[in-house]
Every structure is written in C-alpha cells, then in structure tokens.
C-alpha positions in Angstrom: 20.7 72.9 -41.3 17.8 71.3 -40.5 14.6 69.4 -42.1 11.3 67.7 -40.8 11.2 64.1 -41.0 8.1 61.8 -40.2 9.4 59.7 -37.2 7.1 56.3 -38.1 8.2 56.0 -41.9 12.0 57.8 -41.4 10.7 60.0 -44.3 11.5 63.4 -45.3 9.0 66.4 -45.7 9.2 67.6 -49.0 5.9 69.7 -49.3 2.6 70.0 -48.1 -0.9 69.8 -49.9 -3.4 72.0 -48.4 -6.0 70.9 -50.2 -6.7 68.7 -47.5 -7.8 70.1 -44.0 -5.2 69.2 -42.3 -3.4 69.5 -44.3 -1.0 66.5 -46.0 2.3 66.2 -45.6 4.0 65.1 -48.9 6.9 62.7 -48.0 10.4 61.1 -49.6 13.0 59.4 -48.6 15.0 60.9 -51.5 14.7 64.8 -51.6 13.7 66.7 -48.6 13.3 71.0 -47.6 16.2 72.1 -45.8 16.2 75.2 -43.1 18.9 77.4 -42.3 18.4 77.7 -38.6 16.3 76.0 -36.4 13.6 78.8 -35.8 12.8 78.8 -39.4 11.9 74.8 -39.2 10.1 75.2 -36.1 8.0 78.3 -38.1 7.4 75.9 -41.0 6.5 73.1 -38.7 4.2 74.9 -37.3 2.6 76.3 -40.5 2.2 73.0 -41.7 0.4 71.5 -38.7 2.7 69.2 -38.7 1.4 66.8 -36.3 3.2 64.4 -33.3 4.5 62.2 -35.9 7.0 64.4 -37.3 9.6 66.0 -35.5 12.8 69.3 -36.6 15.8 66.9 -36.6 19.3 68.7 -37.5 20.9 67.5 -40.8 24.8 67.8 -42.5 24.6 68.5 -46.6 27.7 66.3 -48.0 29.3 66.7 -50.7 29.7 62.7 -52.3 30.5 63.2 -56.0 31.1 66.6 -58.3 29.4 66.1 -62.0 30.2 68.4 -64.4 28.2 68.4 -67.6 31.0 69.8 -69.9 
C-alpha cells in the first residue's frame, strides 16, 4: 500500500481543501488515505498538486489489537 506524507512535518495526507488555489493539503499524524498500488498514489498526488514537500512513500497496515464490541 501506499500514502502521501509531508516530508518537513512527517505527516500524513488525509484530504485536501480545494477551496484554496492551490489547493491545501489537510494533514495528521493519526489517520492517513491509503492506495492500493503505486500508480494510483502517484494519480492522486498529482491531482492534488501536491507540491516538493510531500512525497508517495510505501506503507504496511498492521494488525496491533482485535476489539470486538459484543
């Protein structure tokens, strides 16, 4: 999988506000979107002018605990 991550801040891209022109990237360092394969990141990079401070890193989805809410 991968994700877009801002490389000053080490944060996450979670969304984007286009009510700005450029538009904003919204950042966390808690939730993040994740792509299947890398041409689908690089497509959403792209669409959200993502700038030279963000870059498609490759991410692993663990697994830590299972919570079931029965």
């Amino acid at each position: 999988m991968y994700a877009i991550i801002n490389k000053t801040t080490g944060e996450w891209v979670f969304g984007t506000d286009y009510n700005y022109s450029p538009p904003k990237q919204r950042l966390s360092r808690e939730q993040a979107v994740l792509f299947a394969d890398e041409e689908q990141a690089f497509f959403s990079f792209k669409k959200r002018r993502c700038n030279e401070m963000y870059e498609v890193v490759e991410v692993d989805l663990v697994v830590l605990k299972v919570v079931n809410k029965n």
